[in-house]
C-alpha positions in Angstrom: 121.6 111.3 139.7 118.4 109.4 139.2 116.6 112.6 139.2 117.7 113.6 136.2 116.9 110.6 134.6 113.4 110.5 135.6 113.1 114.3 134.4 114.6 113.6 130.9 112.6 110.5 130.5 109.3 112.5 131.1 110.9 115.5 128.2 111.5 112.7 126.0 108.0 110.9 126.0 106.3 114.3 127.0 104.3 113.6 129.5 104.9 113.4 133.7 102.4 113.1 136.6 102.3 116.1 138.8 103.0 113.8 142.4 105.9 112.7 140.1 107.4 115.9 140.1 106.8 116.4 143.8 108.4 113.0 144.9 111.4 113.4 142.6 112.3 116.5 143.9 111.8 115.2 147.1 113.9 112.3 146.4 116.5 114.2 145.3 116.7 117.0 148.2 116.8 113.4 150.3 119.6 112.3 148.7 121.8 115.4 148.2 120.0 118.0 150.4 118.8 121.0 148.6 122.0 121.9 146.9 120.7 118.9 144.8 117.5 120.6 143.4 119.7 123.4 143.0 122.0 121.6 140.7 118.9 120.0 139.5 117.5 123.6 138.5 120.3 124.7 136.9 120.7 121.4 134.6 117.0 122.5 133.5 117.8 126.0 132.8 120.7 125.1 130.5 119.0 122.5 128.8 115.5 124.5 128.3 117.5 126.8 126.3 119.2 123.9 124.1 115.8 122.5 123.5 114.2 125.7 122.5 116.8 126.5 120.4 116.6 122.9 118.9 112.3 123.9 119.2 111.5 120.6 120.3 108.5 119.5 121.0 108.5 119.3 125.0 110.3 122.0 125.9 107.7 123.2 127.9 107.3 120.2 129.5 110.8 121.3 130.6 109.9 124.6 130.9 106.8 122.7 134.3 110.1 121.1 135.6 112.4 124.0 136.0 109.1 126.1 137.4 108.6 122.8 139.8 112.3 123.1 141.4 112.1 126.7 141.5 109.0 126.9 143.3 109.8 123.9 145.4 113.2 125.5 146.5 111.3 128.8 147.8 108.7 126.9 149.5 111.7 124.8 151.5 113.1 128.3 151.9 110.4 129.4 153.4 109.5 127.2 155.4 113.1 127.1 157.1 112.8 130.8 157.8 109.6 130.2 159.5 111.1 127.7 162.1 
């Protein structure tokens, strides 16, 4: 999944762009509907824990992506209950 790619590119040189966040997860719920940022939040909260554990030093770079899909899947959630 190219998503996850893009997400552990940005942990590794610790920096990402806030619209890059937005159009990854975009991408990705594109590609593999929202069971995709689902899957895409749970790889984060595994691997948050293995880098804290680890303590490296992006973690809570990590720790902005897995608060990204999470809010991004309530917002879609929303916004399907309001149709």
């Amino acid at each position: 999944m190219r998503a996850l790619d893009i997400i552990a590119e940005s942990i590794r040189v610790g920096y990402v762009h806030p619209t890059t966040v937005l159009n990854t997860l975009i991408e990705a719920e594109n590609e593999g509907g929202l069971g995709a940022v689902r899957r895409i939040e749970r790889h984060l909260s595994l691997g948050l824990r293995a880098l804290r554990d680890r303590q490296h030093p992006h973690s809570s770079l990590a720790q902005t992506w897995l608060g990204s899909a999470r809010a991004y899947l309530i917002t879609q959630a929303e916004r399907r209950q309001a149709v």
